[in-house]
Phi, psi and omega in degrees: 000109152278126168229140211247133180309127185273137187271152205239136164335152339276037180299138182291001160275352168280356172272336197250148181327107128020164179239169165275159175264125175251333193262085201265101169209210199290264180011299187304312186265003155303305187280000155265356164285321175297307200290325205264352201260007194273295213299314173294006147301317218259324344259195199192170192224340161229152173197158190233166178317313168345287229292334153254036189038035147272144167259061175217176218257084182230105218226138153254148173210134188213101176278140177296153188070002184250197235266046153113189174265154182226139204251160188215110182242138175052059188280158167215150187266113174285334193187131163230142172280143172335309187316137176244150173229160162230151204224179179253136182256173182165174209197109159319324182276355203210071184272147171129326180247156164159126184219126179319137189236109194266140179242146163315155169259324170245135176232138165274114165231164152266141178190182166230157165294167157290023181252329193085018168276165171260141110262177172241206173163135161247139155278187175195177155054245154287319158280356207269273196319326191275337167303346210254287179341290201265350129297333155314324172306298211301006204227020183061037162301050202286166186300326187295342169251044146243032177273170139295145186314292183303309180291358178287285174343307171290279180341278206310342188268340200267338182299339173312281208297272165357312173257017159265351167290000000 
């Protein structure tokens, strides 16, 4: 078991693109074991290569109750439905904090395994936001800006106040 440090807000690699995994090989599946043995450590229900300063476009996710973890390499988005949901957001980089965020309800993605097979998957619900959440790291995107300016703001002073404790 590795767990690996998570870079923590506002560190400047949470801003920058993923590089794609062109290399499906023994490396690869060290960082997904790291990645998954990081996120149930912290814990998290998602987590991306970033989020442990590798810059590459690798995203795990393992919701409760659901059917085990699911690895998602160079994943994209094909389609999102009209439909918006809005969920409570939080961040392995930002513990502490988590404030609602509107999302797609539905999503189409492509990605690959860790094998380097391609797949595909339409989505819904929870895992749909958290795909939509963790492509965003991966593309630097962080969750907090998809706040309004005042509710970022608000966030970053109570995240402040929180990590001087």
């Amino acid at each position: 078991m590795t767990v690996r440090p998570i870079v923590r807000y506002p560190d400047a690699r949470l801003r920058l693109p993923a590089e794609p995994v062109v290399d499906f090989d023994d490396e690869l599946g060290t960082l997904v074991t790291d990645l998954i043995d990081t996120m149930r450590d912290a814990p998290g229900i998602g987590i991306t290569a970033p989020h442990i300063g590798s810059a590459r476009r690798v995203v795990v996710i393992e919701l409760p109750g659901a059917d085990g973890v699911r690895v998602y390499v160079n994943p994209e988005i094909l389609q999102a439905s009209q439909e918006m949901i809005r969920h409570e957001e939080g961040s392995i980089s930002m513990p502490g904090v988590t404030e609602e965020v509107e999302r797609h309800a539905k999503l189409s993605v492509r990605y690959r395994d860790p094998d380097g097979n391609e797949r595909s998957e339409d989505t819904e619900g929870l895992l749909a936001v958290c795909l939509q959440h963790e492509i965003d790291q991966l593309d630097g995107m962080f969750w907090i800006h998809r706040l309004s300016r005042l509710k970022r703001e608000r966030l970053i002073k109570r995240y402040e106040k929180l990590a001087r404790r």
